[in-house]
C-alpha positions in Angstrom: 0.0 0.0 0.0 1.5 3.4 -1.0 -0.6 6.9 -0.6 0.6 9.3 -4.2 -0.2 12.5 -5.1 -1.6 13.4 -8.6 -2.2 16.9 -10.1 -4.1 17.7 -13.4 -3.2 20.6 -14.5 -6.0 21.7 -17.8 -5.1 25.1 -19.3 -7.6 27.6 -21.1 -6.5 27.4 -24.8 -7.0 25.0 -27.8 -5.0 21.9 -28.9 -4.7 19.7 -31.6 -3.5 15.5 -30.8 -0.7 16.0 -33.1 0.5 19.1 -31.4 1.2 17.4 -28.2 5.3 16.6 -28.9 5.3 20.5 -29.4 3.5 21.3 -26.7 5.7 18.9 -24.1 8.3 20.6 -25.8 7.4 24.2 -25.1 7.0 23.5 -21.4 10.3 21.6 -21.3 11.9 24.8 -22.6 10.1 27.3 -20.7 11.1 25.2 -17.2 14.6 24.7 -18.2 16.1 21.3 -19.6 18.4 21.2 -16.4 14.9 19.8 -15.0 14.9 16.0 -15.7 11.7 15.1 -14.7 9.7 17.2 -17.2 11.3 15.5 -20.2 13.4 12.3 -18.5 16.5 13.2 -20.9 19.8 13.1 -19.0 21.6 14.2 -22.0 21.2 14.3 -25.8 22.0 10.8 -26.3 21.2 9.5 -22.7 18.0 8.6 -21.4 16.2 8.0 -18.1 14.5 5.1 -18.1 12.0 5.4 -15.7 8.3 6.0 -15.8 7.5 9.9 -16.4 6.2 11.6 -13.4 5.1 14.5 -15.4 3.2 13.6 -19.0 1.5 16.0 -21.4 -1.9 15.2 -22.7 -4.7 16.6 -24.2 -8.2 16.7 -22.8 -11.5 18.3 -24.6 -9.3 19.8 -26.9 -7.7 21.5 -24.2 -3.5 20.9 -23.2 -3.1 19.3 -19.8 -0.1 18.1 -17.7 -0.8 15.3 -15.1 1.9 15.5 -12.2 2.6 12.1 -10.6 4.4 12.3 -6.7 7.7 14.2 -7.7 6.2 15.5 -10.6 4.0 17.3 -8.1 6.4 19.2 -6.4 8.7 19.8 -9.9 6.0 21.5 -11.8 6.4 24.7 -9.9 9.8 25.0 -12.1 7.3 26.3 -14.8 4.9 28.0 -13.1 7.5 30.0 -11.3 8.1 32.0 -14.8 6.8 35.4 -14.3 4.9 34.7 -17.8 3.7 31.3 -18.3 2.8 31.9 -22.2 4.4 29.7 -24.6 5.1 29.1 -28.3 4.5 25.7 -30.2 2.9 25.3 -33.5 3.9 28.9 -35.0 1.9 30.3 -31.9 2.1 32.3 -28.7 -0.5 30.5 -26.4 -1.4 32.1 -22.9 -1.6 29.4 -20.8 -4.4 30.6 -18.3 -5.3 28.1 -15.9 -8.5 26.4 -16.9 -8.8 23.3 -14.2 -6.6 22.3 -11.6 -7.4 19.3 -9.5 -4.8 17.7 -6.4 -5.8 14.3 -5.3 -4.3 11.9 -3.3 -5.2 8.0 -3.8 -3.9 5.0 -2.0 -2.3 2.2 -4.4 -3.0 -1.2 -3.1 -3.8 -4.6 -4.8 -7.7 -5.2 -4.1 -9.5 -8.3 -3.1 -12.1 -7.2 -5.8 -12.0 -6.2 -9.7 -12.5 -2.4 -11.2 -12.9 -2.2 -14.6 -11.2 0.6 -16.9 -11.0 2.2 -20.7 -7.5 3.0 -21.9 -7.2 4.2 -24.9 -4.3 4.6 -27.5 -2.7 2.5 -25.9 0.6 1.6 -27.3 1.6 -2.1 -25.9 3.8 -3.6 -28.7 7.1 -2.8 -29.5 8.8 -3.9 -32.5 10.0 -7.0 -31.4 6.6 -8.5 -29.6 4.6 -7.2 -32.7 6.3 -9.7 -34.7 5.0 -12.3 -31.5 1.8 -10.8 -31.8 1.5 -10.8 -35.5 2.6 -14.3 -35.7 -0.6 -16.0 -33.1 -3.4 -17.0 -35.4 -6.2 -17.3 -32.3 -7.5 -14.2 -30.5 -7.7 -15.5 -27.6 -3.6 -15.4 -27.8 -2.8 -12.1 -28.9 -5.2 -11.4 -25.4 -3.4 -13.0 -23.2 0.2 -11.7 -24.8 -1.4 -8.3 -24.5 -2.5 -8.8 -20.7 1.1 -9.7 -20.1 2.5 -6.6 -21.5 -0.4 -4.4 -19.4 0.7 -6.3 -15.9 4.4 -5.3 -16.8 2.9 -1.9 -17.7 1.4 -1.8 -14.0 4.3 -2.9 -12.7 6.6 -0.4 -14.2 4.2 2.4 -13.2 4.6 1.2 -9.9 8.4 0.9 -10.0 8.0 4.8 -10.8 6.0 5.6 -8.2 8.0 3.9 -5.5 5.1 1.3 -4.8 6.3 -2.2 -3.8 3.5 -4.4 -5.2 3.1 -7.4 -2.7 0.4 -9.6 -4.2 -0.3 -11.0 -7.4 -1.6 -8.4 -10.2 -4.6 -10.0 -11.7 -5.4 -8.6 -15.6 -8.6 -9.9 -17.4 -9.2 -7.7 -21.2 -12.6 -7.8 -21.8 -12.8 -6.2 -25.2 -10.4 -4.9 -27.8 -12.4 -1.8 -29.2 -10.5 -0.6 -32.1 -6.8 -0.1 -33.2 -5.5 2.8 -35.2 -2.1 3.7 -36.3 -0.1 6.0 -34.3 3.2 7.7 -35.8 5.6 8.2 -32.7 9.1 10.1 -33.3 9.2 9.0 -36.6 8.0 4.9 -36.3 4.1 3.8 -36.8 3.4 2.3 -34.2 0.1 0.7 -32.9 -2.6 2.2 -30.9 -5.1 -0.1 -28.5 -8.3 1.1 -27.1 -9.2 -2.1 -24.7 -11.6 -2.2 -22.2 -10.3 -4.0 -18.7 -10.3 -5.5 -15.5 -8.0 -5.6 -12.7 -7.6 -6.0 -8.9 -5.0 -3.0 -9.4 -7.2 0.5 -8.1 -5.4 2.9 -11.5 -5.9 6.5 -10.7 -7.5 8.4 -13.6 -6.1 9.8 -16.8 -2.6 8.3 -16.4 -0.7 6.4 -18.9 0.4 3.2 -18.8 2.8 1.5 -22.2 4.8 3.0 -24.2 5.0 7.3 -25.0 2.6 7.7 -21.9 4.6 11.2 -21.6 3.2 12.3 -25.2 -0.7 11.1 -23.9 -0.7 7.5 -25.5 -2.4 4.9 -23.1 -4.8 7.0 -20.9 -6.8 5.3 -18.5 -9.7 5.8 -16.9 -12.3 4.0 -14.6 -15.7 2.5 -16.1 -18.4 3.9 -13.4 -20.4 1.2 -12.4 
C-alpha cells in the first residue's frame, strides 16, 4: 500500500493531438532542460529510463499536464516564470489556468475487480509485434497483451515507489479498435481495450509506451 499525489493541470487554450510533442516541448523549454523530470532526458543521447512523473496530454481539446508524486512538487519550475505563455505550432499560447485538480489516492492490490478504458494504448514494440502478428487465435494475442499491461502496472509502480506485494490479476474484456499511431518518426500501434483488474489505477494516467506524449490513458468504467 502506498498513498501518491496526482495533479491535473488543464489550461484555457485549444490543442490539436498532433500538437502534443510541441507542446511537451514548449514546457520543457520554458522550465529549463536542467529539470529531468519534465522531459526524462539526462543528455542528448542519454536517457532516463523510468516511468514519467510529469506527461502531457490533451483533454477536450484542451492541453493538460498530469503531475505524478515528484512530478507534483517539480512543476512549480514552470509556473514560477513570471509569464507562463508559450510558443509551439507557430503560436504564442497564454496558458491561463483552466482546471486544476490535487488528489491523493492509495495504491494497493484489491481483493475485488475495477474495470477501466484506456485508450491509445501503445503495448507492442517492434520486437513482440512480430510475436503478436505471428498467433493466429484471439484468444492469444489477449493474453500476450495482458502480459504486456501487468508489466505496464508494474513499471508504473516501479515509478511511483510502490512495492507491489500480491499478485496483479489482468482480465481484457474487449479490444475496441486499433489505429495507427506515428511516434518520433515509427508507426506504431494504438489499442483502445476495455479491462479488469484487482489494481485500483488512478484516472487519466498512462500506462505502455509514450505515456509522456498522452498514448495509453486510463480511466475507470463507473459502475
Amino acid at each position: 500500500m502506498k498513498k501518491i499525489r496526482i495533479l491535473n493541470i488543464t489550461f484555457d487554450t485549444e490543442i490539436k493531438s498532433y500538437e502534443i510533442p510541441a507542446f511537451r516541448g514548449a514546457i520543457i523549454k520554458k522550465a529549463g532542460l536542467e529539470n529531468i523530470l519534465f522531459h526524462n532526458h539526462l543528455s542528448d543521447n542519454k536517457f532516463l529510463f523510468k516511468y514519467p512523473l510529469i506527461q502531457y496530454k490533451q483533454f477536450n481539446n484542451r492541453p493538460s499536464i498530469v503531475c505524478i508524486e515528484q512530478g507534483v512538487d517539480e512543476i512549480h519550475k514552470y509556473f514560477e516564470n513570471k509569464v507562463w505563455d508559450i510558443e509551439y505550432s507557430g503560436k504564442i499560447h497564454q496558458m491561463k489556468i483552466y482546471k486544476l485538480l490535487m488528489n491523493q489516492f492509495t495504491m494497493q492490490v484489491w481483493d475485488k475487480k475495477f474495470e477501466y478504458n484506456i485508450f491509445n494504448w501503445i503495448a507492442l514494440n517492434q520486437e513482440n509485434i512480430k510475436c503478436y502478428n505471428n498467433l493466429i487465435s484471439l484468444t492469444s494475442k489477449i493474453s500476450l497483451l495482458e502480459n504486456i499491461l501487468k508489466a505496464n502496472i508494474l513499471s508504473f509502480a516501479k515509478g511511483i515507489e510502490w512495492t507491489v506485494e500480491k499478485p496483479i490479476e489482468i482480465n481484457i474484456k474487449s479490444i475496441n479498435g486499433t489505429r495507427k499511431a506515428k511516434i518520433k518518426g515509427i508507426y506504431m500501434l494504438g489499442f483502445n481495450i476495455t479491462f479488469s483488474t484487482n489494481v485500483f489505477i488512478p484516472n487519466n494516467i498512462g500506462l505502455g509506451k509514450s505515456v509522456s506524449l498522452g498514448y495509453g490513458i486510463v480511466n475507470a468504467i463507473k459502475n
